[in-house]
PATI-695175 format. One record per residue (C-alpha): residue number from 1; residue in three letters; x negated, y, z negated. Coordinates in pm, 1 decimal. Layout:
N
{seq NUM	type ALA	x X	y Y	z Z} .
...
% end
This chain:
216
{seq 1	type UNK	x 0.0	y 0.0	z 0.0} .
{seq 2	type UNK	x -128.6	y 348.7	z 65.4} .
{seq 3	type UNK	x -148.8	y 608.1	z -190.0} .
{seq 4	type UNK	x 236.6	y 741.3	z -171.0} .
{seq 5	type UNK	x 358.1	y 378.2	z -140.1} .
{seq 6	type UNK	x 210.1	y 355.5	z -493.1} .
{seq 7	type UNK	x 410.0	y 641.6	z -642.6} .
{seq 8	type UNK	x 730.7	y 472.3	z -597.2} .
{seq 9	type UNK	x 874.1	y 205.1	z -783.4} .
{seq 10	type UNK	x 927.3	y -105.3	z -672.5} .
{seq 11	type UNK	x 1199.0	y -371.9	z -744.1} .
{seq 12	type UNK	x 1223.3	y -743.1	z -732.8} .
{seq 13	type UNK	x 1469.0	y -896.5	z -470.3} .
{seq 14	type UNK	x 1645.8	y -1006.2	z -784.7} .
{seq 15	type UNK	x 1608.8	y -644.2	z -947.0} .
{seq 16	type UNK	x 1716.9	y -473.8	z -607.1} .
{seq 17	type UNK	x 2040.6	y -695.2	z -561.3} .
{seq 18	type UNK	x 2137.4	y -662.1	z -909.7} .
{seq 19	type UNK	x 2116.0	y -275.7	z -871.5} .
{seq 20	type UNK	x 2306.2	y -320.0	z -564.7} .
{seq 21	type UNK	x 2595.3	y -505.3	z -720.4} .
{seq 22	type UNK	x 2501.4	y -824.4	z -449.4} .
{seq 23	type UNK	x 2359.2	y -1166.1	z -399.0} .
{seq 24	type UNK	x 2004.6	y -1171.2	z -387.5} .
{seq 25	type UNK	x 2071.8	y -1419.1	z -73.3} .
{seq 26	type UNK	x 2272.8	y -1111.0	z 58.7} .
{seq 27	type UNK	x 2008.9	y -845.8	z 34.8} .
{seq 28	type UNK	x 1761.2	y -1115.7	z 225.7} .
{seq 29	type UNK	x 1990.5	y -1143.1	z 467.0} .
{seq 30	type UNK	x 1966.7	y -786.1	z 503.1} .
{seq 31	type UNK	x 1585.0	y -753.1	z 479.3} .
{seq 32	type UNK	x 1524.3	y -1013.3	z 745.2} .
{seq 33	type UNK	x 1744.5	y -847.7	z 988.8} .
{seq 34	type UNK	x 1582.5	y -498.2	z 937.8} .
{seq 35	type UNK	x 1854.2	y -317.5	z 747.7} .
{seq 36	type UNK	x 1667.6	y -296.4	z 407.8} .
{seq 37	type UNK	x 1268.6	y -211.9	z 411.8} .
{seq 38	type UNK	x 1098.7	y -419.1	z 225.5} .
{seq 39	type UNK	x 754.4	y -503.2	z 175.1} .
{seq 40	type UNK	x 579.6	y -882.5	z 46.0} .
{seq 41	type UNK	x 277.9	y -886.5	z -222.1} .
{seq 42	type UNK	x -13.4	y -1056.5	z -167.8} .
{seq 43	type UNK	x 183.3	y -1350.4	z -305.6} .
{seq 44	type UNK	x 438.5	y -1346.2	z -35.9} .
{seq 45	type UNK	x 742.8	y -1223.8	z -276.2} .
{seq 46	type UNK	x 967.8	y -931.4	z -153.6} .
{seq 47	type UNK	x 942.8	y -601.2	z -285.2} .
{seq 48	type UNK	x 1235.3	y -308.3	z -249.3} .
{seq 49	type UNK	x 1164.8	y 51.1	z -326.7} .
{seq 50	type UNK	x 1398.6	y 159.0	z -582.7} .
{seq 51	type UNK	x 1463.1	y 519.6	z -361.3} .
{seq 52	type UNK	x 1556.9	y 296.9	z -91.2} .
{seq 53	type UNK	x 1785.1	y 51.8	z -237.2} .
{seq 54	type UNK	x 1961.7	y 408.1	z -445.3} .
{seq 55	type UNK	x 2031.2	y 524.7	z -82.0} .
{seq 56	type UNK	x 2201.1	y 212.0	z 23.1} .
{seq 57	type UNK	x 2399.7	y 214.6	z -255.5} .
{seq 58	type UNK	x 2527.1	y 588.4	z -165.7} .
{seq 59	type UNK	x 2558.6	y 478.8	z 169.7} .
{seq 60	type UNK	x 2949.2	y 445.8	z 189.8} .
{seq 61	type UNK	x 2948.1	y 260.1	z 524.6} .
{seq 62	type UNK	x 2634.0	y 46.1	z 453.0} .
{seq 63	type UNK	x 2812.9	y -46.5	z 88.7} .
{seq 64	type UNK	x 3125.6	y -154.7	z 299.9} .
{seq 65	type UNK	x 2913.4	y -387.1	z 509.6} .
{seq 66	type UNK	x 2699.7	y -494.3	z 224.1} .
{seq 67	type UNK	x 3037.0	y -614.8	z 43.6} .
{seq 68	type UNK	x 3165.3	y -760.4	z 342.0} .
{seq 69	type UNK	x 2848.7	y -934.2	z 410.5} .
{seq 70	type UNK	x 2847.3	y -1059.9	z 53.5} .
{seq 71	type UNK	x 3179.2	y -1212.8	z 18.2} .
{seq 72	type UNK	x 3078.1	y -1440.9	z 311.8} .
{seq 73	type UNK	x 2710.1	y -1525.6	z 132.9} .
{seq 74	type UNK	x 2933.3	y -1592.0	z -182.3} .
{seq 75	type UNK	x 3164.1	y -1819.6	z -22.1} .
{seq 76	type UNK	x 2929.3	y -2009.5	z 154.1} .
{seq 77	type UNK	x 2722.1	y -2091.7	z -175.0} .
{seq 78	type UNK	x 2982.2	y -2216.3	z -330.9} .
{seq 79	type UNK	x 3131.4	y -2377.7	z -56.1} .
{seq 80	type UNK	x 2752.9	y -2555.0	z -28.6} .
{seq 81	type UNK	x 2751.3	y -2675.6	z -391.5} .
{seq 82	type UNK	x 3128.2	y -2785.1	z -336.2} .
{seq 83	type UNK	x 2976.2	y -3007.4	z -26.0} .
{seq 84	type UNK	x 2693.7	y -3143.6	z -221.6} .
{seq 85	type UNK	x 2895.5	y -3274.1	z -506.3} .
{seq 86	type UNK	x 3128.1	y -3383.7	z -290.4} .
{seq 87	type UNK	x 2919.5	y -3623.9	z -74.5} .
{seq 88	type UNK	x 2716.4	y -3736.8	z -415.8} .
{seq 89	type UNK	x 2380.9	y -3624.2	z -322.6} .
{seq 90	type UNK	x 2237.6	y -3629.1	z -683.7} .
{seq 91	type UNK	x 2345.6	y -4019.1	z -662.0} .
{seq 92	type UNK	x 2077.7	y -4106.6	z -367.0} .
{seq 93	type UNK	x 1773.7	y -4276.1	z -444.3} .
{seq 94	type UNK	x 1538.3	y -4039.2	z -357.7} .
{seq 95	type UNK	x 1677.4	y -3700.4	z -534.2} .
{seq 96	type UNK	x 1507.1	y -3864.7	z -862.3} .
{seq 97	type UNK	x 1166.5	y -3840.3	z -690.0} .
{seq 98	type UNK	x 1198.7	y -3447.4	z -774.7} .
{seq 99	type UNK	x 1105.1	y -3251.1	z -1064.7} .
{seq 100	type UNK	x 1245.6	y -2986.3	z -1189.3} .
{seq 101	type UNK	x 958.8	y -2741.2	z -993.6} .
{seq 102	type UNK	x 1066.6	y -2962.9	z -700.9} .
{seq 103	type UNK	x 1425.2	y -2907.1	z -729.3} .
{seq 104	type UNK	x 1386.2	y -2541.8	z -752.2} .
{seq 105	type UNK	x 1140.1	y -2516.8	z -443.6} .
{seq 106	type UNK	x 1429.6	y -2655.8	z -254.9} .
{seq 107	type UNK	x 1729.3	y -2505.2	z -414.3} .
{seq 108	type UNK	x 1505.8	y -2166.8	z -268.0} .
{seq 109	type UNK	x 1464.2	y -2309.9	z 53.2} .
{seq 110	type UNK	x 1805.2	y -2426.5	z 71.2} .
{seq 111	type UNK	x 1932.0	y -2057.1	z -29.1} .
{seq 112	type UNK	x 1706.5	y -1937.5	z 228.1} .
{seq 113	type UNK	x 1849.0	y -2140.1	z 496.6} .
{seq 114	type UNK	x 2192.6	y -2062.3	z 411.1} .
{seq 115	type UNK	x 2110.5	y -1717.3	z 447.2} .
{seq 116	type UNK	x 1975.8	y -1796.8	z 796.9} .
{seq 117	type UNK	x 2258.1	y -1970.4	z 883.8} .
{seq 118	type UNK	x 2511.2	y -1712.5	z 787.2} .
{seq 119	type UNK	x 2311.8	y -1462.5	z 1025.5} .
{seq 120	type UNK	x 2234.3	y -1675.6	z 1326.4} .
{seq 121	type UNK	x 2636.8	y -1794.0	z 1344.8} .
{seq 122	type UNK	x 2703.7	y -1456.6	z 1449.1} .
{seq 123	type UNK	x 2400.4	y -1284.2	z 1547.4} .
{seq 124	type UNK	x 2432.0	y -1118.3	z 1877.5} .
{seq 125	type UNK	x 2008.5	y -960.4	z 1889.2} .
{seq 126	type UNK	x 1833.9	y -1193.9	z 2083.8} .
{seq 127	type UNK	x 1502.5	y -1081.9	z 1897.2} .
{seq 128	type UNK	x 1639.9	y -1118.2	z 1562.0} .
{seq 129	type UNK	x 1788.2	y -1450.2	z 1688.9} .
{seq 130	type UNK	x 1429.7	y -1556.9	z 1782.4} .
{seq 131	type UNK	x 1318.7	y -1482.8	z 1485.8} .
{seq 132	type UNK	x 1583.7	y -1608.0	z 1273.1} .
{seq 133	type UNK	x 1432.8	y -1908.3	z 1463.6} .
{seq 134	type UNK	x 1058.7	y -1891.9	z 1397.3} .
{seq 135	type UNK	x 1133.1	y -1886.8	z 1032.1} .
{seq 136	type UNK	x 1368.2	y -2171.6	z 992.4} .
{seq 137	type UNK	x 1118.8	y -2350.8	z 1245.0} .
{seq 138	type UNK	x 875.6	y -2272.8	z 932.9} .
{seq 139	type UNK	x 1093.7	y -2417.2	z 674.8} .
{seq 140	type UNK	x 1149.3	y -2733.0	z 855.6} .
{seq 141	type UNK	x 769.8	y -2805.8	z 886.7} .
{seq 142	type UNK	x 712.3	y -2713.4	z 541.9} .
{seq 143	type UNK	x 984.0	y -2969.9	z 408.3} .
{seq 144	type UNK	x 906.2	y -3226.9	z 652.2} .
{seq 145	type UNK	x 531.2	y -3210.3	z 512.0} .
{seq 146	type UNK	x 630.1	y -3215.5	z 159.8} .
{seq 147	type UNK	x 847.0	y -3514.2	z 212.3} .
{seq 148	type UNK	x 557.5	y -3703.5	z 297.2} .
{seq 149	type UNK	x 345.8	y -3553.2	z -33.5} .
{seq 150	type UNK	x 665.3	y -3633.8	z -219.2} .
{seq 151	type UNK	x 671.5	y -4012.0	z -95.2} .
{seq 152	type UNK	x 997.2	y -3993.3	z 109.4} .
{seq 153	type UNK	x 1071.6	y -4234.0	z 408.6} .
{seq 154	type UNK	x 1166.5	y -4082.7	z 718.3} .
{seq 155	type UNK	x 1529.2	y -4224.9	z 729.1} .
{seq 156	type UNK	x 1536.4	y -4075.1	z 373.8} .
{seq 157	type UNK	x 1439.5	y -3697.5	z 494.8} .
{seq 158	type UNK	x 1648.9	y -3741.7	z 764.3} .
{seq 159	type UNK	x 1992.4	y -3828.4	z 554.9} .
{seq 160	type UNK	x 1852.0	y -3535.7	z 313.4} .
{seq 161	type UNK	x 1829.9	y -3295.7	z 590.3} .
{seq 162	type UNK	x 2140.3	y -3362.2	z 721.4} .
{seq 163	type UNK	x 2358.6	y -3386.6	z 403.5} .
{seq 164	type UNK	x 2272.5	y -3040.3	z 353.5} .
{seq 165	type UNK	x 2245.8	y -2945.7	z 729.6} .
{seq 166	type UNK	x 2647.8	y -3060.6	z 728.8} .
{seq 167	type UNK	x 2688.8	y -2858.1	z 413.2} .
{seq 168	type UNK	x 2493.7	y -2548.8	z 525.7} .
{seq 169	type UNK	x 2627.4	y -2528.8	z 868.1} .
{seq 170	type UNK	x 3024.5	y -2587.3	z 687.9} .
{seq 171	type UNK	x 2974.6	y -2370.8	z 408.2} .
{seq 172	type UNK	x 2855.1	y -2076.9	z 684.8} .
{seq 173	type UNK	x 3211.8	y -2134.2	z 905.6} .
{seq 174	type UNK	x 3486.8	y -2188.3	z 655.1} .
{seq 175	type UNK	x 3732.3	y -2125.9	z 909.4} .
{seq 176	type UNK	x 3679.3	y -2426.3	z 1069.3} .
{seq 177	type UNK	x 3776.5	y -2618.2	z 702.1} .
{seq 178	type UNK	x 4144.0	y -2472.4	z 716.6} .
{seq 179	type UNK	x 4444.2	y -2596.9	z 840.4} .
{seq 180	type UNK	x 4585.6	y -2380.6	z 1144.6} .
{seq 181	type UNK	x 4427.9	y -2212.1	z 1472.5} .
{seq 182	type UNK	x 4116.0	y -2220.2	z 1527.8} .
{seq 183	type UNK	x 3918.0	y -1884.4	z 1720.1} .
{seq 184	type UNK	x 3696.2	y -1958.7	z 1991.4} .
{seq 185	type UNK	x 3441.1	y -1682.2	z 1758.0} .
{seq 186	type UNK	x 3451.0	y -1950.4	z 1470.9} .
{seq 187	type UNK	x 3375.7	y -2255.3	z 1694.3} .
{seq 188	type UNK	x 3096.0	y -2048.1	z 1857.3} .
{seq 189	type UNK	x 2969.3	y -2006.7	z 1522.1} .
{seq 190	type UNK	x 2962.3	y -2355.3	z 1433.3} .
{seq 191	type UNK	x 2807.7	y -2416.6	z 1754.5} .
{seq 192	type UNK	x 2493.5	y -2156.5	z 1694.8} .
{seq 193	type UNK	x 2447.5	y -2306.5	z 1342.3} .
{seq 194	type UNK	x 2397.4	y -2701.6	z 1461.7} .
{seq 195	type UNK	x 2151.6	y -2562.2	z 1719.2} .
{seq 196	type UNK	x 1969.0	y -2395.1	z 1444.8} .
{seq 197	type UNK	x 1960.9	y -2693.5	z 1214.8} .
{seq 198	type UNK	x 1854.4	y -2896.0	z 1523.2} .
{seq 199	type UNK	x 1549.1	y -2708.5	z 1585.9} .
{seq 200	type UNK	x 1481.4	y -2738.1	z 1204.0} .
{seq 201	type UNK	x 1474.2	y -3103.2	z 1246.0} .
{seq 202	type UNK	x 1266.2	y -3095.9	z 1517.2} .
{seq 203	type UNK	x 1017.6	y -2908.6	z 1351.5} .
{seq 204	type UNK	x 1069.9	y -3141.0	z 1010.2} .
{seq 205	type UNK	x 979.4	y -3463.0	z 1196.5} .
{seq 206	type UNK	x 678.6	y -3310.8	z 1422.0} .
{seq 207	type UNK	x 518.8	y -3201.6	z 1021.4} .
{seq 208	type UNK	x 597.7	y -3554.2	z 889.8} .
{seq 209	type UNK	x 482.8	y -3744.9	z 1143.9} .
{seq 210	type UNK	x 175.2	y -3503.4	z 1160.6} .
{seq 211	type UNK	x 128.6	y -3553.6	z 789.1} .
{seq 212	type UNK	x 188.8	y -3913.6	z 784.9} .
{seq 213	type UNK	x -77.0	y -3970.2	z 1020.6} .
{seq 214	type UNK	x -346.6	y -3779.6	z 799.7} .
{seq 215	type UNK	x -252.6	y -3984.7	z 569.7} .
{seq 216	type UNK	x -322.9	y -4273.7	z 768.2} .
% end
């Protein structure tokens, strides 16, 4: 940072959505797609000026969209956990391979996805849609190598990926979950999402197999 970027103060994401009354998935969501500046430490965390995030907050038209925004992030998450516990995925085999420092490594993946998600169903920028792309591209290698460190099969990354990839992609289009007619926007949106989780599982089994063959 130069030497006025160190007169301001800086907020957590977690600090910065709390002042802004949403999600912390929300403001990421925001952040990625250029609507929030933000900058990363050298640790790779997020970082919100606090003069920034005030003016949002003042912003009557950007609050409107925030809220908007938020009620679908809010929906979806709980629409996600409602999917999870529905098709038992603490009673597979392999979620006891996980610690708890596991389990929240991919509970922040998994929220970072969903955010993804949520954007790319509806995202209309074919930049930010690229790299909307590039980053959940990212995630999928990442997982598919630490399935391999974490002793996973393939068939078992693969039924973990898409348990959640059906919950994720669900929890992003709840239109599609209730009874009556259905808008060609909403099917388009669950369209966009399964090609998004597709190219995540491409990248997930090029970084296994990749890692599995270092490992001999």
């Amino acid at each position: 940072m130069d030497d006025v970027s160190k007169d301001r103060k800086w907020l957590s994401l977690k600090e910065a959505s709390k002042l802004l009354g949403i999600h912390p998935v929300t403001l990421r969501i925001w952040a990625d797609a250029g609507k929030v500046a933000s900058t990363r430490t050298p640790g790779g965390h997020r970082r919100f000026a606090e003069d920034d995030i005030t003016a949002c907050y003042h912003n009557t038209q950007e609050r409107a969209e925030a809220t908007d925004l938020d009620l679908k992030v809010q929906t979806a998450l709980d629409r996600a956990r409602w999917e999870v516990s529905r098709q038992g995925l603490k009673a597979e085999g392999w979620y006891d391979a996980f610690d708890q420092t596991a389990l929240g490594r991919e509970r922040e993946w998994g929220q970072r996805l969903l955010s993804f998600v949520v954007q790319y169903a509806t995202e209309t920028d074919e930049r930010q849609s690229a790299e909307i792309l590039r980053q959940v591209r990212n995630i999928g290698g990442q997982m598919g190598q630490y399935s391999v460190g974490m002793g996973l099969s393939l068939s078992e990354t693969v039924r973990a990926f898409l348990l959640f990839g059906e919950s994720a992609v669900d929890a992003a289009v709840p239109a599609l979950a209730r009874p009556g007619r259905i808008e060609e926007r909403d099917l388009q949106a669950h369209s966009r999402g399964w090609s998004l989780m597709r190219e995540m599982l491409f990248s997930l089994l090029e970084a296994y197999q990749r890692s599995a063959a270092e490992l001999g």
